[in-house]
C-alpha positions in Angstrom: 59.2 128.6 302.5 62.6 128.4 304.0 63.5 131.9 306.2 67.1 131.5 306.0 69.8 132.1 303.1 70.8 128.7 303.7 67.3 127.3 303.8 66.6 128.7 300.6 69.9 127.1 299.0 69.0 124.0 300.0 65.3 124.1 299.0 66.4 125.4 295.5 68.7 122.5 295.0 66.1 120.1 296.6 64.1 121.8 293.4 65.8 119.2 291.2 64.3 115.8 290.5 65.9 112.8 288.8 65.6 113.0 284.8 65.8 117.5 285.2 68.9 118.4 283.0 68.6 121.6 283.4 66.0 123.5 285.1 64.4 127.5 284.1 64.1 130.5 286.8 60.1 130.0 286.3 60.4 126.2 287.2 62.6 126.9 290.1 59.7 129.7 291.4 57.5 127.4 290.5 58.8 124.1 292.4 60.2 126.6 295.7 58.0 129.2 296.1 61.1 131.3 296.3 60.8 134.7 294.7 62.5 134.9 291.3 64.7 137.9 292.7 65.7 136.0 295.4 66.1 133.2 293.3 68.4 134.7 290.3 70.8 136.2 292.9 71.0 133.0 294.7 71.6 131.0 291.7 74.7 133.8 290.4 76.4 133.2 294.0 75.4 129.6 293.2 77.2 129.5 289.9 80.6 131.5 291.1 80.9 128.3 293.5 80.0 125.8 290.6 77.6 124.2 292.7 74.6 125.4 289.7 75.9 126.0 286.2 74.2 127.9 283.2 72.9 126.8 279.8 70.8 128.0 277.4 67.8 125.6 278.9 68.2 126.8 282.1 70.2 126.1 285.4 71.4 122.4 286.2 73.6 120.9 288.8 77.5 121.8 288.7 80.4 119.5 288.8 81.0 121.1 292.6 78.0 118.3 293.7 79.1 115.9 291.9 82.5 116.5 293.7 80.6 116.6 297.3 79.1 113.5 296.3 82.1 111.6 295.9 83.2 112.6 299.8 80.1 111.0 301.2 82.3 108.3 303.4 79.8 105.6 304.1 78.9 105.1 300.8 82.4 105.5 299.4 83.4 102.9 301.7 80.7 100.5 301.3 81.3 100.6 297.3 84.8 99.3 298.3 84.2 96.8 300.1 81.4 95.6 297.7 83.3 96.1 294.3 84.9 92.3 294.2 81.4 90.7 294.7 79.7 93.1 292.7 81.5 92.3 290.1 81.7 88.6 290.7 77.9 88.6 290.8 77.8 90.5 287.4 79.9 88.0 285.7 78.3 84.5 287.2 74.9 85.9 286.2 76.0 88.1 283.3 73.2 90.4 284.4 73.0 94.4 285.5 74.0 94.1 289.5 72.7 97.8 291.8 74.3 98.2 294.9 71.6 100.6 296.9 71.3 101.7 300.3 67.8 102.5 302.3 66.7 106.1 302.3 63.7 106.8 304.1 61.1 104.5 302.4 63.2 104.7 299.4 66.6 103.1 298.3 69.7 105.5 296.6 71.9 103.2 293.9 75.3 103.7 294.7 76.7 101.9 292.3 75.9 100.4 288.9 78.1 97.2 287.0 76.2 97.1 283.6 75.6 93.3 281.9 77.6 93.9 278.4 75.0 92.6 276.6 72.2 94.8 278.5 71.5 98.4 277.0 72.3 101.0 279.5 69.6 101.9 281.4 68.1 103.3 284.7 68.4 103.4 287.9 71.5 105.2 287.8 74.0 105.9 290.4 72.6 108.5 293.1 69.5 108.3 292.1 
């Protein structure tokens, strides 16, 4: 377990998986290891910055990452520069075209141009 406030913050939002809407103070315990007092008072200074928000499930991410997300640079940039083909590749092929960059020995999608004749479906952007 993380010593540091900050260690803890960052293991708690590490917590979250792709598909978790929302997430419970037992799940959290569970997943971190954190204690739940620890925990409940870092998820209140969490929610006052709208990095966590509450609902009656539980705790899920707040629009505050979302907004971080968006500042990332290199992918930013990247999704510029690869809109026209993207989009050129979508239409020729009239298929679902991911743009997704290496992580580790996994990929993130960065960006998503849906075939109109495709339901909407995963992988979705940042995950």
């Amino acid at each position: 377990m993380p010593k540091s406030v900050l260690g803890k913050a960052v293991a708690l939002l590490n917590a979250y998986e792709p598909g978790d809407e929302s997430l419970s103070l037992a799940e959290l315990h569970r997943r971190t290891g954190i204690p739940k007092t620890t925990l409940h008072r870092l998820l209140g200074e969490l929610g006052e910055w709208k990095v966590l928000e509450w609902t009656r499930r539980g705790y899920r991410l707040g629009m505050r990452m979302f907004e971080w997300g968006q500042l990332v640079s290199v992918q930013r940039s990247l999704c510029d520069a690869a809109a026209p083909f993207l989009a050129g590749l979508s239409e020729a092929t009239r298929a679902t075209v991911n743009l997704a960059v290496p992580e580790g020995p996994d990929v993130v999608y960065i960006q998503k141009i849906n075939a109109l004749d495709e339901p909407r479906k995963p992988p979705r952007v940042g995950g």
